[in-house]
N, C-alpha and C positions, 0 to 999 in steps of 0.2 A: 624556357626550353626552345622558344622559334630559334634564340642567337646561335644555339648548338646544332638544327636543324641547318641553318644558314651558312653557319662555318663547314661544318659538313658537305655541303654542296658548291660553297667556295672553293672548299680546298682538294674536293675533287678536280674542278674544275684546273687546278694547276698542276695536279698531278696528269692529268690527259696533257697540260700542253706541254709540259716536262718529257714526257713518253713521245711527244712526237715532234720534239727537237732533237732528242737523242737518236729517234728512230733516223733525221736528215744527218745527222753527224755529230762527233763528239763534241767539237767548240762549240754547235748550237745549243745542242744542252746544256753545257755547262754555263754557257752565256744566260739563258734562260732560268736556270737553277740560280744563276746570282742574282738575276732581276726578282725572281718569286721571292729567296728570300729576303730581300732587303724589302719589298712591299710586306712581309707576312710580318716581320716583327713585330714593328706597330700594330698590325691589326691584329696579330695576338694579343697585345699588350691589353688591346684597346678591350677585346673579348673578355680578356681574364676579368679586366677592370669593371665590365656590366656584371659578371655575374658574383664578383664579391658588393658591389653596389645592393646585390639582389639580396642581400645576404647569406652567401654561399662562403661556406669556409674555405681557406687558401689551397689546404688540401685538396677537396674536393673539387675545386673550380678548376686545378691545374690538373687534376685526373678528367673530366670530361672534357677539354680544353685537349690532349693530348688522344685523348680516344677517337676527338671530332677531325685528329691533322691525321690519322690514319687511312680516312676515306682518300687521303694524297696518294698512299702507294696503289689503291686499289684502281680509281685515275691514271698511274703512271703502268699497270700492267692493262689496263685498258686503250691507251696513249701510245704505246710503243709497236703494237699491231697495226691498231689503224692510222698512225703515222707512214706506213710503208707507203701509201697513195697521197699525191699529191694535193688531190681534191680535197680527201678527208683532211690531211695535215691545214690545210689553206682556214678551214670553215673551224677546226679546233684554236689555232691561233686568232684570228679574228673575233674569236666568242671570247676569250682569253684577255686580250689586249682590251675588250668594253669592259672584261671586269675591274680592270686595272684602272682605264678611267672610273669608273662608275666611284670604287675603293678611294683614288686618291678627291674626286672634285666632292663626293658625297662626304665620306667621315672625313676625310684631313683638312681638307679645306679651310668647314668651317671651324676647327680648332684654330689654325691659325689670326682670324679673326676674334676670337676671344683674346679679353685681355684681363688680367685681375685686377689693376692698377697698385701691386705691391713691387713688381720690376720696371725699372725704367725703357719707356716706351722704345727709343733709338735703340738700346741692347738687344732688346726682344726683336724689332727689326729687321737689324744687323744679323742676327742669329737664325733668324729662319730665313734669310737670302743667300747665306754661306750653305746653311743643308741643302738651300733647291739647289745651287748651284754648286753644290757635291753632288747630287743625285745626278747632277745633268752630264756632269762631268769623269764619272763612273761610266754612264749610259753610253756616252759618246767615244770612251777608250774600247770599252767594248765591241762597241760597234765599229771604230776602225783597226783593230787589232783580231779581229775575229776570227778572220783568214788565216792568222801568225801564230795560234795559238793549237800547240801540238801535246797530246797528253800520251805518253808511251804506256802501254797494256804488258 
């Protein structure tokens, strides 16, 4: 139960900084919303996958699993108030962006250094240098496209 405890407080956590991108402007947010979810995937995945390990039926894992990504919206109506100030917004991303590291150099990391020795070594390689270097390169269109990116209401 700590893992649902935890996701819980992750994923409030990105629902504040989601609230307080949108609250700076709409490309922030949605920039932001793309960043969260391409990090949330995985570590749903990776969620789901401790607690059928725990013995939790599939049903049940992805009903608590989905109850825990709830505490996001409750984050994102909390996020979009105190986003209106600059301070608050500055101290929300900042807390936001450790958890990003924390998520990718803690759980992803070390998957990467596992190896089972049933794939060959160079493909497996090859294969998680093409994703970093898709994530990077996601990250950096966004980042200079930012400005150019207009969503009509």
């Amino acid at each position: 139960m700590m893992i649902l405890l935890g996701d819980s407080l992750h994923n409030f956590g990105d629902g504040l900084a989601i609230g307080a991108a949108f609250s700076l402007s709409i490309a922030a947010g949605l920039s932001t919303s793309i960043a969260v979810l391409c990090h949330e995937i995985p570590h749903e995945l990776g969620d789901l996958a401790v607690l059928m390990k725990q013995g939790m039926r599939l049903r049940t894992a992805l009903l608590l699993n989905m109850i825990c990504a709830c505490s996001a919206f409750i984050g994102l109506w909390i996020g979009i108030p105190l986003g209106q100030t600059e301070t608050a917004r500055e101290w929300i991303f900042a807390a936001v962006a450790g958890m990003f590291f924390y998520v990718g150099l803690v759980d992803m990391l070390p998957m990467l250094h596992q190896y089972d020795g049933k794939s060959n070594k160079v493909t497996v390689a090859i294969l998680q240098n093409i994703g970093f270097l898709a994530g990077i390169g996601i990250i950096l269109l966004i980042a200079l496209y930012e400005d150019a990116i207009t969503v009509s209401i």
